[in-house]
C-alpha positions, 0 to 999 in steps of 0.5 A, spaced: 095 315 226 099 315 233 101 308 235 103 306 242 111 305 239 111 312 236 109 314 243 113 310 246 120 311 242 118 320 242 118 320 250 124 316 251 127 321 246 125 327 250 130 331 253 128 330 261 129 337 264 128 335 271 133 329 271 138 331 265 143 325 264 149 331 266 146 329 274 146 322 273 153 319 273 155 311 274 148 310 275 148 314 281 143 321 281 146 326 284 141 329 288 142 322 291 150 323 293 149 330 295 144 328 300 149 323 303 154 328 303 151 333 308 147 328 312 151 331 317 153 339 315 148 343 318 147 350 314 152 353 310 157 348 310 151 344 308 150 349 303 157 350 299 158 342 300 152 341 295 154 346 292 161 344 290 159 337 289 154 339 283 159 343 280 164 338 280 159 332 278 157 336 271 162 340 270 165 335 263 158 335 261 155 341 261 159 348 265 166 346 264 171 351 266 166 355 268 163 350 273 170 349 276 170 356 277 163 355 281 166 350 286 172 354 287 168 360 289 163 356 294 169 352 297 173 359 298 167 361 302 166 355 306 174 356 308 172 363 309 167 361 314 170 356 318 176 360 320 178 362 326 175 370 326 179 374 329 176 378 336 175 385 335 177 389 340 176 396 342 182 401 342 180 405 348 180 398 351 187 395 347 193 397 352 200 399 350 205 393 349 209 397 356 201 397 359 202 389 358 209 388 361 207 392 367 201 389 368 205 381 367 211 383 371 206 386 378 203 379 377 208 376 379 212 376 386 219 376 384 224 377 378 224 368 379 217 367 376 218 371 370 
């Protein structure tokens, strides 16, 4: 016969596959934390800052080197995508470094001003 303490002692003994002791740290879920850092990101950024966030909180109890390696490559992305990009410009529009010095020098009125 099932007792109402041999239930109660078999659910607390279930592995929680939704919210598994690997995303709760000092008493703060993750999620939690995650929600709070990205408040003010937006879209990518949002993205690979959660990401590198989870990775980190687990990584000693569930993926190890292999979750360091996870944030590592979503904070190399986030770097990637905030830096500055560099304009594209045409080749038939570039001019030549002696187009340049004419064009800067004919700007100017005297030698003085160079």
């Amino acid at each position: 016969m099932t007792t109402l303490k041999s239930l109660v002692v078999k659910y607390y003994n279930m592995k929680d596959n939704v919210n598994p002791s690997h995303y709760r740290q000092g008493g703060v879920e993750c999620i939690d934390a995650l929600e709070a850092a990205t408040v003010n990101k937006k879209g990518l950024d949002a993205i690979c800052t959660a990401n590198i966030i989870k990775y980190l909180w687990r990584c000693e109890d569930k993926g190890g080197l292999e979750d360091l390696k996870k944030a590592q490559w979503y904070l190399s992305k986030m770097i990637n995508h905030n830096s500055p990009k560099e304009e594209f410009v045409h080749p038939s529009a570039a001019k030549s470094v002696d187009e340049q010095k004419v064009t800067s020098f004919t700007q100017h009125e005297s030698w003085s001003e160079l």
